[in-house]
Each structure stands twice: as structure tokens, then as C-alpha cells.
C-alpha positions as CSV (number, residue, x, y, z in Angstrom):
1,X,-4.2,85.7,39.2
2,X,-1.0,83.9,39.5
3,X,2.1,85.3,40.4
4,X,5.5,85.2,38.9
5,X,8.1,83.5,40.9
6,X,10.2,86.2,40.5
7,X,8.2,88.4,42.3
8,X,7.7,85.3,45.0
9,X,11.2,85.1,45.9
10,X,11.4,89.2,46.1
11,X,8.7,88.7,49.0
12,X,11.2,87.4,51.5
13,X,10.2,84.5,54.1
14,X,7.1,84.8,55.5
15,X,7.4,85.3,59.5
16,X,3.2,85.7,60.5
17,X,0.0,86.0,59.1
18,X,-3.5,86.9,59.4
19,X,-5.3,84.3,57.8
20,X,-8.6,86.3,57.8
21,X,-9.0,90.1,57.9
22,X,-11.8,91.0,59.1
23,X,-11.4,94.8,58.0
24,X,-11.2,93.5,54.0
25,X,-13.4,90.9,52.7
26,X,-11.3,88.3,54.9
27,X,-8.7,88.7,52.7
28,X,-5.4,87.2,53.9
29,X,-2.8,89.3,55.2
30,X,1.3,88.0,55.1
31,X,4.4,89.7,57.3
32,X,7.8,88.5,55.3
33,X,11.3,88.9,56.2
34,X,13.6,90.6,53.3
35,X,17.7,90.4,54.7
36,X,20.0,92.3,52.1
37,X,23.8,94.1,52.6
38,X,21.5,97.1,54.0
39,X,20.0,95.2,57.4
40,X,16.3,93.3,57.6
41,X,13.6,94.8,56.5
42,X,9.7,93.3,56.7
43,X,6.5,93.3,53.8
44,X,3.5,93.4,54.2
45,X,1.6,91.3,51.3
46,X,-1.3,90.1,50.1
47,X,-2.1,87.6,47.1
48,X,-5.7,89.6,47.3
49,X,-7.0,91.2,44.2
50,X,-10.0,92.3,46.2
51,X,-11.0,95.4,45.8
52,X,-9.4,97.7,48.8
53,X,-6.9,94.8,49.1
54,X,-4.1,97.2,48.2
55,X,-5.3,99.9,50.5
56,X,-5.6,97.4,53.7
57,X,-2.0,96.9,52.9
58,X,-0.8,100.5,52.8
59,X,-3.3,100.9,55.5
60,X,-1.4,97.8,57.9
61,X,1.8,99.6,57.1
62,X,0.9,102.5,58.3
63,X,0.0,101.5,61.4
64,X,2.9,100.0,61.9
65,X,5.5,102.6,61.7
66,X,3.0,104.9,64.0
67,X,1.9,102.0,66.8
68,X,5.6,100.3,66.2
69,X,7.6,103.3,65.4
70,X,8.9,101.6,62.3
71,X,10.4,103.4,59.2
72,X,8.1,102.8,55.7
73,X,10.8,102.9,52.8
74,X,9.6,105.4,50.8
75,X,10.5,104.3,47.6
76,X,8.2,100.2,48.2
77,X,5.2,99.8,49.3
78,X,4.4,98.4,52.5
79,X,8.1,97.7,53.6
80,X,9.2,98.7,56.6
81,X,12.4,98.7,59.1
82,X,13.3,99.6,62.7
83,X,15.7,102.9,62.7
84,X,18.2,100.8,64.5
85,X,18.1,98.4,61.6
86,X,17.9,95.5,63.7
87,X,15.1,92.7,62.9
88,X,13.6,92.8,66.3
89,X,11.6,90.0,64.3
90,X,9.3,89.0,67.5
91,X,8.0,92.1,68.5
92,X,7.6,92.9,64.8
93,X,5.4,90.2,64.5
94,X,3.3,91.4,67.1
95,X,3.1,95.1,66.1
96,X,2.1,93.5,62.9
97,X,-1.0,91.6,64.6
98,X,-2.1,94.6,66.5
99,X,-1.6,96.7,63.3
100,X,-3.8,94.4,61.7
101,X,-6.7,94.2,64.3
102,X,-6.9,98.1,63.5
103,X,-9.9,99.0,60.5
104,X,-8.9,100.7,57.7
105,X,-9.2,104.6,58.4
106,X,-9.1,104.5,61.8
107,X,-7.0,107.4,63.3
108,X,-3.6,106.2,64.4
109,X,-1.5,107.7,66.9
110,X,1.4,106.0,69.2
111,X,0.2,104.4,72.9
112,X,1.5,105.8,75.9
113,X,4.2,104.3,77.8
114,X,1.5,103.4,80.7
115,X,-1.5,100.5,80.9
116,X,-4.1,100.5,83.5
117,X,-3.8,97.2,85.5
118,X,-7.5,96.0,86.2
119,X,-6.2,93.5,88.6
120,X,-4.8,96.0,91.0
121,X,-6.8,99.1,89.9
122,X,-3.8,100.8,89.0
123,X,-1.4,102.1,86.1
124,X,1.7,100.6,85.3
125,X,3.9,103.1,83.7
126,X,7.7,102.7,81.8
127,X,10.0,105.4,81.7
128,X,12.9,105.3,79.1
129,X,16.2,105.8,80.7
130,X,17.7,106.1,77.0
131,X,19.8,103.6,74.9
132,X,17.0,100.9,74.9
133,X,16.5,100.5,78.6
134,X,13.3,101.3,80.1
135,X,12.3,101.4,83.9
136,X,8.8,100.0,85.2
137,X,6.7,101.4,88.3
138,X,3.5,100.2,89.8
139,X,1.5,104.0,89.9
140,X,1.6,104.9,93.9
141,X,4.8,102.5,94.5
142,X,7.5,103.9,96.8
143,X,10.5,101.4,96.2
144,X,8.6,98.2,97.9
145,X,9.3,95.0,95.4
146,X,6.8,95.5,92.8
147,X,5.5,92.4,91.7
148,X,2.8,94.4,88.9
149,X,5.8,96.0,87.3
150,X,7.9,92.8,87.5
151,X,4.8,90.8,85.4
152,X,5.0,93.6,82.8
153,X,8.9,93.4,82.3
154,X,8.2,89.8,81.8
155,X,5.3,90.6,79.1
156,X,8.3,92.7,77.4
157,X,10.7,90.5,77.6
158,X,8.0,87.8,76.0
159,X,6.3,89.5,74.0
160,X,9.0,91.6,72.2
161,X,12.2,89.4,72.9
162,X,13.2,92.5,75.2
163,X,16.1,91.8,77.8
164,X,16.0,91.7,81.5
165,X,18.1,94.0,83.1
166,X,20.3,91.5,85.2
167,X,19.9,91.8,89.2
168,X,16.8,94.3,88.7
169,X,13.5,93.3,88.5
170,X,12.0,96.4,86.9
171,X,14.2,96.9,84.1
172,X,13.9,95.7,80.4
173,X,15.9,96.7,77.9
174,X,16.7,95.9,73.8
175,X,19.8,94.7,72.8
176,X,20.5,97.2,70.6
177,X,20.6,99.9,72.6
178,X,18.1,101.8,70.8
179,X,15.1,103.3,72.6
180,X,12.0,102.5,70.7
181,X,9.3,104.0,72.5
182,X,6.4,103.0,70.5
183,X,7.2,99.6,70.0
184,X,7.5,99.5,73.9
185,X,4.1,101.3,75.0
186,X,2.5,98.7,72.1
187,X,3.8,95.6,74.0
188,X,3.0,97.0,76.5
189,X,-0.7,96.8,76.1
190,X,-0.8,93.1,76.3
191,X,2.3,92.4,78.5
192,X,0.3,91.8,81.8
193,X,-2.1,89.1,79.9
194,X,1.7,87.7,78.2
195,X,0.1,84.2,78.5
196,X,-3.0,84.8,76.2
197,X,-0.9,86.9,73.9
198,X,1.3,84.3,73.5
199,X,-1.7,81.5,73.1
200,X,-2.8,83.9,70.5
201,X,0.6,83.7,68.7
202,X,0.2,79.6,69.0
203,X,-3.2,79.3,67.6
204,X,-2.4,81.5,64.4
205,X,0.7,79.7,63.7
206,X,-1.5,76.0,63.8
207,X,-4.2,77.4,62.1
208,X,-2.5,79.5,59.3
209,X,-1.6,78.9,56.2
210,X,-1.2,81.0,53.2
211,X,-4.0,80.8,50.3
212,X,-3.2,80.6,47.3
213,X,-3.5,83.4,44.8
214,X,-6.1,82.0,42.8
215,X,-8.5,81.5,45.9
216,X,-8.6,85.0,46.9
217,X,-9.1,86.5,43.6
């Protein structure tokens, strides 16, 4: 089915993509980047006319706003914003790869602001200390240097384009001074593996390319 370029350009610039969804006939799932007078917003598309295509959409959405804590305009489809209105365009992209690794239906609620270190056998937890900063402890830690905690401020800071805290080793912050707790226990899920996260990112971006409309009719 081809598609008008009108309705191309309204898309935005694509910023990641699932080449294969494994949830929905292997569709092809896009992430675009829409910038108007009213602050960046992001799509979630397909060129799919499979049937449930639509509904992995809404679905990938969804998921984002709950695991990402972003904001679904309520008058399009799919489109979503951080309440700060800030792009935050990296760890969009990865709350949009997690989103998408979910299967349609699943129940979706937002991850704590803790992950279990198998390394040490221990949890890492992040408190937020309110306007975008957030402090990480190594569970059991009395104020020794924590080197745990230190890896998972650098997964934040990779992973979601976060901000050390300067002189501190523990503290990550977004330059926006907006708490987003959501986005920050999602990161935080993969922050202590930050290297095959980021190898993840790496592959997809060689590997993917967007199909054309007419191949995934």
C-alpha cells in the first residue's frame, strides 16, 4: 500500500527501529522525531498493514508512557512526549526498544528504582532527591566508595544521556531538572551490563533499515 508523501514528511525523522517484531508477524517497528513551536515529540509507526499491526503500535506506545513515564497525546495515535518537554532523544530510544521487546497484552506497570546486582549478590537502589537528580547506594553500603553504584551512574549517564553529578560519584542527574522516575528505574535495568546495551544499540543501527511499504503488506 503506498503511502502519500504528505503523510511521510508528517512522520518526523526516524531516530530507531525494530527491524523485526517478534510480537507481530515480524512486522517492522519505526521511533520518529516530530520538532514543532510546542517542544519534540516522538511516533511510533509502522508501514505494516498486517493484521494487529495497528494494535502492536498502540500497544508499544503504551508501554512507553508506563515503563518511560511519557505523555501519549491524546488527540494522535502513538505519539508521545516527556512532561518536561525535553527530547531526552537517547533514553527515548531505549525506552522504545524495551517497550518493544514487551508482547502485546502483557500487563505493564513502572520498574522500581532498584536492580539486583548478580555480580555482588546485592541490590543497587536510586533514590530521587527531586529536580532530576537521583542518588545511588550499593544495598548494605555505609558510605565506603561504592564502586557497584558508581558502574550504574555510568549505565545512566550512557544509556540515557543522564549527567554526572560533578565531584560525586553516586549521583546522576537530567539536565532538565525534571525527576523522571520511570524512565530512570527502566535504564536502570540494563545500566550495570551498559556495554552490551550499547552493542545492542550498534548492531540495530548496522543492521536496520526501514522496509518499504509494499514489502510488508
Amino acid at each position: 500500500m503506498p503511502v502519500a508523501s504528505g503523510n511521510l514528511k508528517s512522520i518526523g525523522r526516524r531516530i530507531e527501529l525494530v527491524a523485526m517484531d517478534g510480537h507481530c508477524h515480524d512486522i517492522t517497528l519505526g521511533l520518529y522525531e516530530q520538532v514543532s513551536a510546542d517542544g519534540t515529540s516522538f511516533q511510533v509507526h509502522t508501514y505494516s498493514s498486517r493484521d494487529g499491526a495497528a494494535e502492536r503500535v498502540r500497544y508499544v506506545a503504551e508501554a512507553m508512557s508506563v515503563l518511560g513515564g511519557m505523555q501519549i497525546d491524546p488527540n494522535l495515535d502513538a505519539r508521545l512526549r516527556f512532561p518536561c518537554g525535553q527530547p531526552h532523544r537517547v533514553a527515548c530510544r531505549r525506552i522504545f526498544l524495551e517497550s518493544a521487546k514487551q508482547p502485546t497484552d502483557t500487563p505493564l506497570r513502572p520498574r522500581p528504582l532498584e536492580v539486583f546486582d548478580k555480580r555482588k549478590r546485592k541490590t543497587i537502589q536510586v533514590n530521587s532527591l527531586g529536580r532530576g537528580e537521583y542518588l545511588a547506594r550499593t544495598e548494605g553500603n555505609v558510605g565506603a566508595h561504592d564502586r557497584r553504584a558508581a558502574v550504574a551512574v555510568l549505565g545512566l549517564v550512557k544509556l540515557g544521556n543522564m549527567e554526572a553529578v560533578p565531584d560525586t560519584s553516586d549521583r546522576v542527574r537530567f539536565g532538565c531538572d525534571t525527576s523522571h522516575d520511570a524512565a530512570v528505574g527502566l535504564l536502570l535495568t540494563r545500566a550495570l551490563e551498559v556495554r552490551a546495551a550499547l552493542r545492542e544499540i550498534e548492531s540495530r543501527a548496522a543492521r536496520g533499515v526501514l522496509a518499504a511499504p509494499s514489502s510488508q503488506m
